[in-house]
N, C-alpha and C positions, 0 to 999 in steps of 0.2 A: 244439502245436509238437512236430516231432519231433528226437529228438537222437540221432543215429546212434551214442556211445558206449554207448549202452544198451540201444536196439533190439537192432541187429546184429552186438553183438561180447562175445563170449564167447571163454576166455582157454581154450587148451589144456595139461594140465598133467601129461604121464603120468613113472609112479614105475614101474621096473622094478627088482623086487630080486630080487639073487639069495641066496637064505636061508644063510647057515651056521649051525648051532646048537653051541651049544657048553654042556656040564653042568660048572658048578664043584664044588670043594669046599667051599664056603661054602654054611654054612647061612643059611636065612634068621633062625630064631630068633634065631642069634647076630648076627647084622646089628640084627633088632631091639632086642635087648638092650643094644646097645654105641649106640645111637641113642637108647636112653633113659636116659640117665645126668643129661640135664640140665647139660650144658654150651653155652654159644650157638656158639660155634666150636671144636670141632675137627678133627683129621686121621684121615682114614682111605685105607687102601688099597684102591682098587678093581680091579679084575679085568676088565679090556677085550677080550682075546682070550685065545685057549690058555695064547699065552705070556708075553703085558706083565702088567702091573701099574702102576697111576698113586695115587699117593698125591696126594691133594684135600683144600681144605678146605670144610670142610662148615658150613652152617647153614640153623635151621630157618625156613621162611616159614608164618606161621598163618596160618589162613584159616577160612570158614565151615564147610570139611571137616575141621579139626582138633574143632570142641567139637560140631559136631551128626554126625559119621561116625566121630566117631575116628580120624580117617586122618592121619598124620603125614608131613610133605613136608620135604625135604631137597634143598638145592641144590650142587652142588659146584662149586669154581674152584682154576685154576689158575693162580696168581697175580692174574690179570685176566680171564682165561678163564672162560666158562662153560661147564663143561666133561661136568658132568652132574646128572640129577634123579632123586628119586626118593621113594616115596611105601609107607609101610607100613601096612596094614591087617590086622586079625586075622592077625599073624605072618608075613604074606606082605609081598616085595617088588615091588615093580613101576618101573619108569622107563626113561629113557634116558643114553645115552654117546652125547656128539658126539666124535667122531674126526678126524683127517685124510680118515680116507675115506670118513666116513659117519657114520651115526647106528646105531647099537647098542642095540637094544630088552632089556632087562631082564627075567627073568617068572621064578614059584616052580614047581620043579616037584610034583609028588604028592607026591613023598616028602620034600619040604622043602628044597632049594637051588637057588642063584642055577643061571640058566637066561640065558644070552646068546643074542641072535637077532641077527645082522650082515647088514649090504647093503649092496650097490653106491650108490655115488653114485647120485643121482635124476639121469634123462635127459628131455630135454625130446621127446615123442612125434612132435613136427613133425619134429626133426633123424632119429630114424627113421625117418621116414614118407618121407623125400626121397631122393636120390639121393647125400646125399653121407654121409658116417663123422657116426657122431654125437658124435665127440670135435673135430669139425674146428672152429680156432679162428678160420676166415674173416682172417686179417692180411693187410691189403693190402700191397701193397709200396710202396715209399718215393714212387717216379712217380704213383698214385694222388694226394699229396695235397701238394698245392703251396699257394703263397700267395693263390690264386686261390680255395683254400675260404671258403665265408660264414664271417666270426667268429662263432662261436655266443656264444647272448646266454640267458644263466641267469638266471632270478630269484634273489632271496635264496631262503634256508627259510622262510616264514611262521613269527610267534612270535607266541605272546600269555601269558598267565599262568592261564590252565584247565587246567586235570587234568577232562578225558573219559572219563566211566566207561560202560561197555558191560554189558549183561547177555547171555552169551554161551550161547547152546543148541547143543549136541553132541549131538543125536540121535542113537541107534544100532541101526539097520536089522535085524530078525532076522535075514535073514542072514549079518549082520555080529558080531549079539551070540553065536551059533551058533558061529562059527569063532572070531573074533579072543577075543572073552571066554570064552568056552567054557562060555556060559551061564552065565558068571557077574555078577550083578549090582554084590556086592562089587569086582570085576575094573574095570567098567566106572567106578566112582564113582572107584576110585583112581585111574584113568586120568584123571579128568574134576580130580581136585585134581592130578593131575600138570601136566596141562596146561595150569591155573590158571594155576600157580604158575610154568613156563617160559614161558607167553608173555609174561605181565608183566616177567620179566628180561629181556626183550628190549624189547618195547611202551612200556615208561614207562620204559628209560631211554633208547629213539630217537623213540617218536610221540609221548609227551606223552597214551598213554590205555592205562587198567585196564581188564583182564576181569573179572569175576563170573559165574564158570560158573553158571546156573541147575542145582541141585542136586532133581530131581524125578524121580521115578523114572517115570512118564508119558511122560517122554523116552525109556525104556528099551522095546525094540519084544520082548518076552519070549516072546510065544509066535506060532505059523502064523499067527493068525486077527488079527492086528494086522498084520501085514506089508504095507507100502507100497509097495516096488518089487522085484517079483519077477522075475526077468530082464529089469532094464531097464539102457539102457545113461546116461552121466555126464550128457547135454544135459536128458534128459527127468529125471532126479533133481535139476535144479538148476534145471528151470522151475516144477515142484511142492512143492518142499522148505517154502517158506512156508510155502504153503495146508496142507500135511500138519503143520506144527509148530504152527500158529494149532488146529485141530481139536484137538491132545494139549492146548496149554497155554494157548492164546489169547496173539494180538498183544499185548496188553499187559504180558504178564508177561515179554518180553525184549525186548530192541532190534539183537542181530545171531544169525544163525544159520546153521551147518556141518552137513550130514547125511552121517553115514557110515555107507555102505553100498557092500556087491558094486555089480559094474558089467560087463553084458556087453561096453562099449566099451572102446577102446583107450585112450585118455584117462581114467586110475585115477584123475586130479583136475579138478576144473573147477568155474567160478569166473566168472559174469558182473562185468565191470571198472564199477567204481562202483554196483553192484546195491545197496550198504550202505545208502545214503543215503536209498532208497526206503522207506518203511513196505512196501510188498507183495510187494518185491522182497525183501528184507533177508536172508534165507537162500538166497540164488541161489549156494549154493557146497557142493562135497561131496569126499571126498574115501576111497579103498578099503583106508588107511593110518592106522595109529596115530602114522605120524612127526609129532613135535614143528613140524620145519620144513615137513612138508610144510601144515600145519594154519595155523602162520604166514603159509606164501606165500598160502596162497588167501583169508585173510582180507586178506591186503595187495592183491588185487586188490579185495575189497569195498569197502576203503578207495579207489581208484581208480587204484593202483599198476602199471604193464606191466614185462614185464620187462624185464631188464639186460643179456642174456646175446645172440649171435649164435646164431640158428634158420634151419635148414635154407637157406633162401635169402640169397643176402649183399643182397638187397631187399627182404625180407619188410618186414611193419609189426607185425610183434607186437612189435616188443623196443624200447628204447632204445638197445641195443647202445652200452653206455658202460664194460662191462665185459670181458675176456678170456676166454678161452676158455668154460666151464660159466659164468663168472661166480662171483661169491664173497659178495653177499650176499645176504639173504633173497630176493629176486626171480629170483634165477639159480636156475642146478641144480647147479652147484661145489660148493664149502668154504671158509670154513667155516660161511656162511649162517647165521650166529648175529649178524647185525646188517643194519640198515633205509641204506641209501646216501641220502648226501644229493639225490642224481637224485630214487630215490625218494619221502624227505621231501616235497619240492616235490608230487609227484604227490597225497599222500595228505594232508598237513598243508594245501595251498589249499582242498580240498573239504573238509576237517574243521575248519579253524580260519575255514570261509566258512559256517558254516552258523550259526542261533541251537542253545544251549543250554539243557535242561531246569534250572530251580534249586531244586527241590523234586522228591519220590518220589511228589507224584500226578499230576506231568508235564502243570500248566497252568498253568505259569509261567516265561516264558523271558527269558532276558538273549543281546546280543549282535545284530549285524546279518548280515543273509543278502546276501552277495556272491558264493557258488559260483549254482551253477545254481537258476532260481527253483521247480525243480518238488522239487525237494529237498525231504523232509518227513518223515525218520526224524531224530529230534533225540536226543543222548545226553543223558547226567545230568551236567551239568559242576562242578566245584567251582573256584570262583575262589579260584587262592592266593596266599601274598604273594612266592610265588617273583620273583627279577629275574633279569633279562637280564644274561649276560655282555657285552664289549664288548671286540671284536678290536681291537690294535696295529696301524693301518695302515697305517703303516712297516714291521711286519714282512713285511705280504704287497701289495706291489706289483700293480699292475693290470696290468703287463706285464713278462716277462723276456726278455731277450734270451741267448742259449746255444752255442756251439759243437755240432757234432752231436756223438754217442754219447759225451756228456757227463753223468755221473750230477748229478743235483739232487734238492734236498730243502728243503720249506717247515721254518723257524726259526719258529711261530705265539707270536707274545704274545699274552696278554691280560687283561684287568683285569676283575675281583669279589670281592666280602669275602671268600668260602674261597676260594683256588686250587685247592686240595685235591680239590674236585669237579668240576672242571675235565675233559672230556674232547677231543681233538683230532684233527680229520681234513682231509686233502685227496682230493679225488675225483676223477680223469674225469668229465669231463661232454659232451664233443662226440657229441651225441644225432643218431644215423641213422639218423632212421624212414624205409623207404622207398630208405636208400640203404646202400653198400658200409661196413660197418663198420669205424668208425677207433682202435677200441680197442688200447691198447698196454703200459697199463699199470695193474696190476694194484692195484686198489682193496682196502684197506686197512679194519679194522675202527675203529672209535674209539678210538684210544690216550688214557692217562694222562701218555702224551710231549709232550713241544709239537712235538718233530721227528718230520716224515713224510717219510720217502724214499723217493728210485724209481734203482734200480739193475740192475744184474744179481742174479738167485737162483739157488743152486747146490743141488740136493736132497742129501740125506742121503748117498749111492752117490757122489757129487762130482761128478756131470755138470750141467751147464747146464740149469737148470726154465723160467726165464725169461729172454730173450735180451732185449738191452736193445741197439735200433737207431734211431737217430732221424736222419731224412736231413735235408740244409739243404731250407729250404723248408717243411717241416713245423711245423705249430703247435698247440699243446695245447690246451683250456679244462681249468682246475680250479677247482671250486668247494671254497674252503677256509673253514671254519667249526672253531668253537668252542661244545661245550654244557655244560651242566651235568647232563650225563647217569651219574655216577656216581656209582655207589649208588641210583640214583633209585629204584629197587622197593625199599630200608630208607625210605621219605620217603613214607608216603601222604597226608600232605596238602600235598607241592608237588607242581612241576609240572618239566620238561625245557625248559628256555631255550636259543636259539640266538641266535646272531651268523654272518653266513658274507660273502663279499665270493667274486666272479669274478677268479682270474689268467690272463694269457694267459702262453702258453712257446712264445716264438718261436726254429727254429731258423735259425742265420744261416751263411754265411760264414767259415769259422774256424777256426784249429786248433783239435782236442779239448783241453779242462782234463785233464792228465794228468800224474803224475809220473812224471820220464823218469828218474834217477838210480836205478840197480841199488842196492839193500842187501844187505847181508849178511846171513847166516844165525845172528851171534852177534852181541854187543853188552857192553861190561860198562858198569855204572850210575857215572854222571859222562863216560861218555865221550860228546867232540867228534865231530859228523860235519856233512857239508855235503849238504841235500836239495835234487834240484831237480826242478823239473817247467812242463810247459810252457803260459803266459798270452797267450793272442792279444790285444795291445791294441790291436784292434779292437772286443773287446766288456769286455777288463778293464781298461782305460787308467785310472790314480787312486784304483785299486781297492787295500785291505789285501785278509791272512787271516789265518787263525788255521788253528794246525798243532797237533793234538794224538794223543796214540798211546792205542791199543787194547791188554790184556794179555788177551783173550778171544777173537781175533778181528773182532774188529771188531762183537761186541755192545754195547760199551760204550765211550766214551773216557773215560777218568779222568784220564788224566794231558794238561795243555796242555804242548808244546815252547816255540808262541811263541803267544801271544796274540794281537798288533796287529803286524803284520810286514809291508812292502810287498810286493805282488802282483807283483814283478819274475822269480819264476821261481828264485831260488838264497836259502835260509837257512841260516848255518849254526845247529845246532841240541847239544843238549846232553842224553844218554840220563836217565831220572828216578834215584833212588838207590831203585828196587826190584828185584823180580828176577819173573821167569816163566818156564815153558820152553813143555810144551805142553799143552791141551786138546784135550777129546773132542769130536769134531765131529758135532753135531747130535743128539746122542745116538746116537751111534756109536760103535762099540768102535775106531773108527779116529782118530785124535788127529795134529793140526795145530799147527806151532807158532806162537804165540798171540799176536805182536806185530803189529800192524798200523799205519799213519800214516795220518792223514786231513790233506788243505790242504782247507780249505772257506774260501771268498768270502766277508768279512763283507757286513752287508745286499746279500745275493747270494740265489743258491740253488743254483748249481756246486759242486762237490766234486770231489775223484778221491782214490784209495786206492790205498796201496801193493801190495795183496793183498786181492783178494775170492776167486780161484780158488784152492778145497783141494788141486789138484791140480798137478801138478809137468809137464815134458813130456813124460816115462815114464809119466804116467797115474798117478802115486803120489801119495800124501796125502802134504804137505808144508807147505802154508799160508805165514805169513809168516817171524819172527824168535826170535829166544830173546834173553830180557836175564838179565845173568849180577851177582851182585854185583861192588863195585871189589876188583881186588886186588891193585893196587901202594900206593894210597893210602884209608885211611879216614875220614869224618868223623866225630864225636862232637860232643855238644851243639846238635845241628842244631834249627831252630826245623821246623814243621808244612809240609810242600810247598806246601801252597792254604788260603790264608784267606779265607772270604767274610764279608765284615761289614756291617752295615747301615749305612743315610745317618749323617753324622754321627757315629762311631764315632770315635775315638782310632787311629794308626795304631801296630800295635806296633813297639815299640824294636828295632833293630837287637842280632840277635843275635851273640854272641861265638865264633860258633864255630870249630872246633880239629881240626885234624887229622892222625892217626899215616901212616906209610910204612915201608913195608918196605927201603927203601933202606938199604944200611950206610954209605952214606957221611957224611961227618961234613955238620951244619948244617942241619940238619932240612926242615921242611915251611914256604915260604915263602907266604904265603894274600894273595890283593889280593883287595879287594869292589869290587862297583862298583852303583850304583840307578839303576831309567830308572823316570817315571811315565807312565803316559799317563792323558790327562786323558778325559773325554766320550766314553768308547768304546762304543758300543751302551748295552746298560743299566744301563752303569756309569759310574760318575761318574769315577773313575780307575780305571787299573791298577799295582802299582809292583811293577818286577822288582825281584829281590835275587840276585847272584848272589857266589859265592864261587869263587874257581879257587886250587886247592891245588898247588904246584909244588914236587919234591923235590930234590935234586943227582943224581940220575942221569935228569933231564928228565923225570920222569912226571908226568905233568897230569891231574886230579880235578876237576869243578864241580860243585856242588852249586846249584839254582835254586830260589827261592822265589818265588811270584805272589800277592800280595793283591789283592783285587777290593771297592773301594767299591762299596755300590749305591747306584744313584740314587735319591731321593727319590721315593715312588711317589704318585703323584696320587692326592686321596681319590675313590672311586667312588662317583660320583654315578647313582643310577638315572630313569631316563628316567620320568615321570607316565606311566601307559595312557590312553587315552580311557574315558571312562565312560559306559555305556547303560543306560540306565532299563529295568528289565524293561516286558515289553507281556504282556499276558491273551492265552492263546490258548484258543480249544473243542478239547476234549481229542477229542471223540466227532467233530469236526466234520474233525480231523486223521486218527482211525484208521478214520472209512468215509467216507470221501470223497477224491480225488486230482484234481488236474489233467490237462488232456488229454495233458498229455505222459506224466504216469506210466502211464495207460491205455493208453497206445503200447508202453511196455515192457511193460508185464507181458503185454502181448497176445503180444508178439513172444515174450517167454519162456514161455509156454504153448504157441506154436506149433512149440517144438523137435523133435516126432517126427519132422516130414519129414527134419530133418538128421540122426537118428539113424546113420545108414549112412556119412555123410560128417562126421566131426568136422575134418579138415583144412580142406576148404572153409568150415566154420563158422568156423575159427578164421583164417583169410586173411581176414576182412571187418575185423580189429581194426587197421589201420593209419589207419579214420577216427579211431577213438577214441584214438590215441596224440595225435594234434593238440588233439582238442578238449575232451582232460580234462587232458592233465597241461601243457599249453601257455595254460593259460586265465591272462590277465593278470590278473585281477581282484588287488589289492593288500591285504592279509590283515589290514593294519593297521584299518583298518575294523572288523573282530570284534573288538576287545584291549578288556580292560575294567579299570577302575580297582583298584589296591592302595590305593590312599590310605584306604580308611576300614576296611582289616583291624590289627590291631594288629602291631607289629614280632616278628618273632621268631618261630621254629616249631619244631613239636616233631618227639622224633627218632623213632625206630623203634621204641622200645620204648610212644606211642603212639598210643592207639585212636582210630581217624575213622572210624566205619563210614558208609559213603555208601549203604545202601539196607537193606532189609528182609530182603534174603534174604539178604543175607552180608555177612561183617564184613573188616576192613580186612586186606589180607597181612601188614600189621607185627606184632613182637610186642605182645601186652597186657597193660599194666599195669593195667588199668582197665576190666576186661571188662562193666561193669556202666554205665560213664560215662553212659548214654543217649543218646548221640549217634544221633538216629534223625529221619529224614527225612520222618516220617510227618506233619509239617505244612506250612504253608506258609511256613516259615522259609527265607532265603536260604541255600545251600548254605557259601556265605563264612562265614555267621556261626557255623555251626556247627562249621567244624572246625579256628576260632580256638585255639589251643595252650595250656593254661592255664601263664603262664609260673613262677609259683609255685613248680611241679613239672617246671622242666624239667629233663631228665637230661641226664648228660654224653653228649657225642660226640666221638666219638677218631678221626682224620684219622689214617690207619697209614700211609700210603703216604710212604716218604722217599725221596730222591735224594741221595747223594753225590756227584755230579758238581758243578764247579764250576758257577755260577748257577742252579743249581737252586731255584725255591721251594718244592719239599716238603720238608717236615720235619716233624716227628711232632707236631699239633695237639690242642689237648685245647679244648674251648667247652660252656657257656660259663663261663670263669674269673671272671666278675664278680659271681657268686654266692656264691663258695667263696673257702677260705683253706685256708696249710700245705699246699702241694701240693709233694710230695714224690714224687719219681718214682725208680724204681729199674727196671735196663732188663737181660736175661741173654740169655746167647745160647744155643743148642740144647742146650752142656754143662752151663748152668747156672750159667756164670760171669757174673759182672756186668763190664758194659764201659760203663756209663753208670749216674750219679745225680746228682738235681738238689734241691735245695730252693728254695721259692719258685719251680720251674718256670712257663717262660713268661711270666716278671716277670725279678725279678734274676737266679733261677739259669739264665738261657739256653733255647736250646729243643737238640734231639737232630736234627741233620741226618748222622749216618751215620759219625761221630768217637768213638770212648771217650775217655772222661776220668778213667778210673780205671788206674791201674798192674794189669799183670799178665796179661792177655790177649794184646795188641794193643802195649801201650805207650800211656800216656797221650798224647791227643791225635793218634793215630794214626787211618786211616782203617779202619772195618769192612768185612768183607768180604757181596758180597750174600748174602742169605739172611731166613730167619724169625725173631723176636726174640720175646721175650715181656716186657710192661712190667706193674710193681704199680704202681698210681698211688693213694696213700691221699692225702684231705683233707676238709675239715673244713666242714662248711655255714654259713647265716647262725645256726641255733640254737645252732650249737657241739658239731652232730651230727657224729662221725667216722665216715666211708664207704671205702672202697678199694673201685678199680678192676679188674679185673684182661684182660689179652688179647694179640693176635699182632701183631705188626707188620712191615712188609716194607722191608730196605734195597736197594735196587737200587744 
């Protein structure tokens, strides 16, 4: 049988950079030096161009480059970002910087300092190859697309509970090891742990699969007389690439493989689409580039991935076109391409989680059912873990919205799993037009640690309009919105990445815009009265509440609610919070906005509208929103906390007394009335109860002060769904690596046959609109391959340990326990091995907190069921303390982003965001004393 995604379609993928090099004054010495101190996280400042600077935090990932190369690897983030890597060997540095604009190569020079290499955004070689600009973003106009479009129909993401480990070979071409290494070997390994260690931050926490760079210097093509592809161009290196990596190191000793190497074609990357899955095929991909992402994209076509991005024709069939312009994640040629789209997922996780799995390191013994394609017969090494499934709020995301046009909206995603903590959240584009006019409009998003994904207008840094935000009636969206457990997953090597995801439709109707019409002012003081209005078509908000809360950042954040549960009529009056702001720097700009902003957003809706998203004035001046000033005819004192959030069943606090001075000299002071509204069952809360206080003096000046307590509702316990279970079945190991189906024979004929195309890579690459259909549209239902948790034991360990899943290399996490034996080398099920010994489980610290009202992060520490006298003591940058607890996370409370110590902040005051650093000492079941210590982030 033949399968035209494999024969005839091969992915075109050219990187054009243009070099800038730039010499720091950083040595490398001293980089290495301040890298070895033996801290797991710190900060350091990095050196991005001439003239930035980015302070990161850094930690180390071990690998099997750390104890047999000595090569020590370094990840950095910013905040959530992954932002860059890098990898030290014999006192040199090596790595990269992802950027806004690009990716930023790293290298030591002669005389020993950092050495920056910068380039352009990656361009996709089709769109230069064609007639139009290669930045062109194809947007149709609004007439294009009416009610009359087929509803597109998405699959979920396929999920199961394997972690797929890969053995990955990075061959490097002499005239590749010549220029790019500079004949250096050392050069080439660091590179090879570099890239270990970045694709897994990305791979395992969006596919659910490890790399294991095969570390063998065989790979390394060192001298003339080894050299494989000597002026040849990308088609013909990626029909031989196999056969030439089988000859160094033999098929069995990896399971995917990248050859890089020069290329006389135009096409510097290329990548046959689902090649992965073949045993003969399996290296059908190369690439003339050390970039990180470029190395990601091509193996994401192996996996069976097309791209996202609109290419040269608004009808071509290479792309999914579910992205805008360059496109923005791994599959595109944009930014920031440090994450896998759920489009994607689909593509690559149905043929990965449809094939069987290897459960053992002599690879003849498999678990799992074959529902991708039957000629399939490259199987990885899987390790079944007791990872579970999150599980989306279905309520919060509706199968259909109904919307006024040029209306901003934003998915609110719930959802339920024992940590939240790990929690990552996304909505995608998904209206896939292969073949036709792309209807990409809005701009896909990486996996946030938010539950809220919005789509609005974006204003770049300079203040003009980046992305226009137009949605005509008639018009209707697909988003595939999902939920995984995608963070931190590369500290986790022995789980797995879980999803949950559901289809919404965003129908636009008939309507006026959701918009706030009432002009504000440019000052404000705290307590003061004002009346907001803005305009509700009840056509589509008729019985509809919102909720109105203000921004002191610009609109990065709402901290403060106005009204919580307020009917959708269009006019509230509202009451300014008792803080103050004036202006921020915008965007990291020397130019500063001032900093108030209002949001109405639709409860269980997804409309919004803002008072201010444009920085700019209509002189063209940076301006922004509002400034809140303190009160200053009347003051409160004794005031209770603005927002209390407390859990089911809590005690509701007593009404507080409080009292207020004025400036007035008239005689008969400050006359003060309260008044309480509850609202009972509001979203996820059980009640809400206002408190409000209005202060009134003799010469009529009016104060109110507002308090909002938020019951939560009772959260249902999470129950995880049983997997199906499959009996491993005996397979011939020798019967699998020299023998193939007639289909596989078909490809790999077709892939040897690549010379005649040499001259013509466009034409090769216009045949891939069969394969957009019949790989990433294959129904086959993925639940088929899931396999049972029920006979692994509860519980798992964290990062600090050891699972090594093969022979040649040991696990990314740190090791406690380098010696543990954890070794694949029999026929022991993979499950049973990388069982956690709970005994020894270590602590794990959940840093990520929110102050925002409803928030569920808050500073976790697990597991506490082991330990006692847990005592937490929490500083902020100066070094003051603004939080401590005893008996933390029992009676003494947990840290949701509040001091409760005098002298900072003010007890029970809210922190402002930033870095934190917490001592957590306690005591084991022996009566051993331990302390914790590390960073934490308040948002």
């Amino acid at each position: 049988m033949k399968y035209k995604f494999t024969i005839t379609l091969f992915i075109v993928c050219q990187w054009l950079f243009a070099q800038e090099f730039f010499k720091t004054s950083v040595r490398a010495s001293d980089v290495s030096v301040f890298f070895s101190q033996g801290e797991k996280t710190f900060r350091w400042e990095l050196p991005v161009s001439q003239h930035q600077k980015r302070i990161l935090l850094w930690q180390e990932r071990v690998s099997s480059f750390t104890q047999k190369e000595n090569i020590r690897t370094f990840v950095g983030y910013e905040l959530t970002d992954f932002r860059a890597i890098i990898s030290i060997s014999g006192g040199k540095v090596f790595g990269n910087i992802f950027t806004e604009k690009g990716e930023v190569h790293i290298d030591t020079s002669n005389d020993g300092f950092l050495i920056l290499h910068s380039s352009t955004i990656p361009k996709c070689g089709l769109c230069c190859q064609s007639s139009e600009k290669a930045n062109h973003t194809a947007r149709p106009s609004a007439s294009e697309e009416s009610t009359q479009t087929p509803k597109t129909i998405v699959k979920p993401v396929p999920d199961d509970n394997v972690l797929r480990v890969y053995r990955l070979a990075l061959p490097v071409a002499y005239n590749f090891f010549t220029t790019h290494f500079q004949s250096d070997k050392q050069r080439v390994k660091a590179f090879w742990a570099t890239t270990q260690a970045g694709l897994n931050e990305i791979y395992m926490r969006d596919v659910g699969v490890r790399f294991e760079l095969v570390d063998d210097e065989r790979l390394i093509l060192d001298t003339s007389e080894k050299e494989v592809f000597t002026n040849a161009g990308s088609k013909y290196i990626i029909s031989a690439a196999t056969n030439e990596i089988n000859k160094l190191i033999g098929s069995e000793n990896y399971d995917m493989g990248l050859f890089l190497s020069r290329t006389t074609a135009a096409a510097h990357g290329l990548a046959y689409k689902s090649f992965g899955y073949f045993n003969k095929n399996k290296a059908s991909a190369t690439t003339a580039s050390t970039n990180l992402h470029a190395i990601a994209h091509e193996l994401g076509h192996l996996f069976g991935a097309s791209h996202v991005h609109e290419q040269g024709s608004n009808t071509s069939g290479y792309s999914h076109k579910t992205e805008t312009g360059l496109g923005q994640s791994v599959m595109g040629y944009g930014t920031p391409q440090n994450f896998f789209s759920l489009v994607s997922l689909i593509d690559m996780r149905t043929d990965l989680l449809g094939i069987p799995y290897y459960t053992n390191a002599h690879r003849n013994k498999t678990a799992g059912k074959k529902t991708a394609t039957p000629n399939y017969d490259n199987f990885p090494l899987g390790i079944k873990t007791t990872s579970s499934a999150p599980k989306l709020d279905l309520s919060s995301v509706k199968e259909n919205y109904k919307i006024p046009p040029n209306t901003f909206f934003a998915f609110n995603i719930r959802a339920s799993y024992p940590d939240k903590n790990r929690l990552l959240y996304m909505a995608h584009p998904a209206d896939k037009a292969i073949n036709r006019v792309s209807r990409a409009k809005f701009y896909t998003h990486k996996p946030s640690e938010h539950s809220r994904i919005a789509f609005e207008e974006v204003y770049g840094s300079s203040g003009y309009l980046e992305t226009s935000f137009h949605t005509a009636v008639g018009n209707r969206f697909t988003f595939l919105v999902g939920v995984s457990t995608g963070k931190d997953a590369h500290l986790r090597s022995d789980e797995v990445v879980r999803y949950d995801t559901r289809n919404s439709l965003v129908e636009v109707v008939d309507a006026k815009p959701f918009r706030i019409t009432s002009p504000l002012g440019i000052l404000y003081h705290a307590g003061e009265k004002f009346t907001l209005r803005w305009e509700a078509d009840p056509k589509v908000f008729a019985n509809t509440r919102v909720r109105i809360s203000l921004s002191d950042d610009f609109g990065k954040t709402f901290k403060y609610t106005l009204a919580e549960n307020t009917e959708n009529d269009g006019e509230c009056e509202l009451v300014m919070p008792h803080t103050k702001f004036g202006s921020v720097a915008y965007k990291n700009n020397i130019s500063r906005v001032r900093a108030g902003v209002i949001k109405v957003e639709v409860i269980d809706h997804i409309a919004y509208a803002l008072s201010a998203i444009n920085p700019l004035n209509e002189r063209r001046q940076f301006a922004g929103g509002f400034e809140l000033d303190p009160a200053t005819e009347i003051t409160f004192t004794d005031v209770p906390e603005s927002y209390v959030v407390l859990p089911h069943g809590s005690e509701v606090p007593v009404k507080h007394e409080v009292k207020a001075t004025t400036q007035c000299r008239r005689r008969g002071g400050v006359e003060i009335t309260f008044e309480e509204h509850i609202d009972e069952n509001v979203s996820q809360y059980d009640k809400i109860i206002t408190r409000k206080w209005t202060a009134k003096d003799k010469c009529q000046k009016e104060s109110t002060f507002v308090q909002l307590i938020y019951i939560e509702k009772q959260e249902e316990p999470f129950k995880e769904e049983v997997e199906d279970d499959f009996s491993d079945e005996e397979i011939n190991n020798s019967d699998n690596e020299n023998g193939s189906s007639d289909g596989e024979t078909d490809s790999s004929d077709n892939g040897n046959s690549s010379s005649d195309g040499e001259t013509d890579n466009s034409d090769s690459g216009n045949s891939s609109s069969d394969g957009e259909t019949d790989s990433s549209d294959n129904e086959n239902d993925s639940s088929d391959g899931r396999t049972d948790n029920s006979d692994n034991e509860k519980g798992s360990s964290d990062e600090e340990t050891n699972n090594s899943d093969s022979e040649n290399s040991s696990s990314d996490g740190k090791t406690d326990n380098p010696d543990s034996g954890n070794d694949l080398s029999d026929d022991k099920n993979a499950s049973d091995i990388v069982k956690p010994n709970l005994d020894n489980e270590a602590w794990v610290v959940y840093n990520g907190v929110s102050a925002e009202a409803g928030s569920e992060n808050y500073l976790k520490v697990a597991p506490i069921e082991r330990y006692t006298d847990l005592h937490i003591e929490i500083f902020n940058e100066l070094g003051q303390k603004v939080f401590e607890a005893k008996d933390y996370q029992r009676r003494g409370g947990v840290f949701r982003g509040y001091s409760n110590v005098k002298g900072v902040v003010g007890k029970g005051k809210r922190l402002p965001s930033g870095t934190y650093f917490y001592i957590l000492n306690y005591q084991d079941m022996t009566g051993k004393k331990h302390t914790k210590k590390g960073y934490l982030y308040v948002r």
